[in-house]
Structure formats: structure tokens, C-alpha cells
C-alpha positions as CSV (number, residue, x, y, z in Angstrom):
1,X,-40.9,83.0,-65.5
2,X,-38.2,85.1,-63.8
3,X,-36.1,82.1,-63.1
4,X,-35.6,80.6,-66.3
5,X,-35.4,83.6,-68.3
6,X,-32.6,85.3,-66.0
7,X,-31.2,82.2,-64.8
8,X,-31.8,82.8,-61.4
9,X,-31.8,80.6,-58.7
10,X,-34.6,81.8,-56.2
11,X,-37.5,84.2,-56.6
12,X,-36.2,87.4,-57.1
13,X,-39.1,89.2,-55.3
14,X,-40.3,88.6,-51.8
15,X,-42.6,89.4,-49.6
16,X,-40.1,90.5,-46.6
17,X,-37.0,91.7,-47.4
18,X,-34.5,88.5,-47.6
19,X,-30.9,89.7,-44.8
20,X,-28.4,88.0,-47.1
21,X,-28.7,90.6,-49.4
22,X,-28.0,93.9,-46.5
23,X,-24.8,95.8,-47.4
24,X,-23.2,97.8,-44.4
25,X,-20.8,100.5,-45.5
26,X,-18.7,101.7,-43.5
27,X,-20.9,104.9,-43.0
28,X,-23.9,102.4,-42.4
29,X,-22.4,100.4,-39.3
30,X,-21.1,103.9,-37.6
31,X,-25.0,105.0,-37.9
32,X,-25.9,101.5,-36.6
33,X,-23.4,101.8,-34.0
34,X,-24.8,105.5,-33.0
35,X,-28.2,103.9,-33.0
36,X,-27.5,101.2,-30.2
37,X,-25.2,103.5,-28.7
38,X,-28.1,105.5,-28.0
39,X,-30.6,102.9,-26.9
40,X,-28.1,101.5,-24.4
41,X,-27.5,104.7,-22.7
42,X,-30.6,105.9,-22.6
């Protein structure tokens, strides 16, 4: 129904959340970047 209607492609809605779509801001990869910073050095 979604499909035609909007003219999408794919199903809109999944059940796990589909990478392709992940946006990292800037201010998104420094946390990201603090995170495994952290994890590596204990």
C-alpha cells in the first residue's frame, strides 16, 4: 500500500533499523570517537 501510493521503492518500515539510512554529524562521530576511545583504553 505504502509503495505504490508514495512511490517508494522498498518497505518503508522494518523490523531492525536498515544502516544505509545512519547520518553522522560531525558532533555524532566525535561522540563515537570518545566512545571507542574509551573502550580501547580502558
Amino acid at each position: 500500500m505504502f509503495l505504490n501510493f508514495y512511490g517508494l521503492r522498498e518497505q518503508p518500515f522494518g523490523v531492525t533499523p536498515d544502516p544505509r539510512f545512519l547520518y553522522f554529524s560531525p558532533a555524532h562521530r566525535e561522540a563515537l570517537a570518545s566512545l571507542f576511545y574509551g573502550i580501547e583504553t580502558g
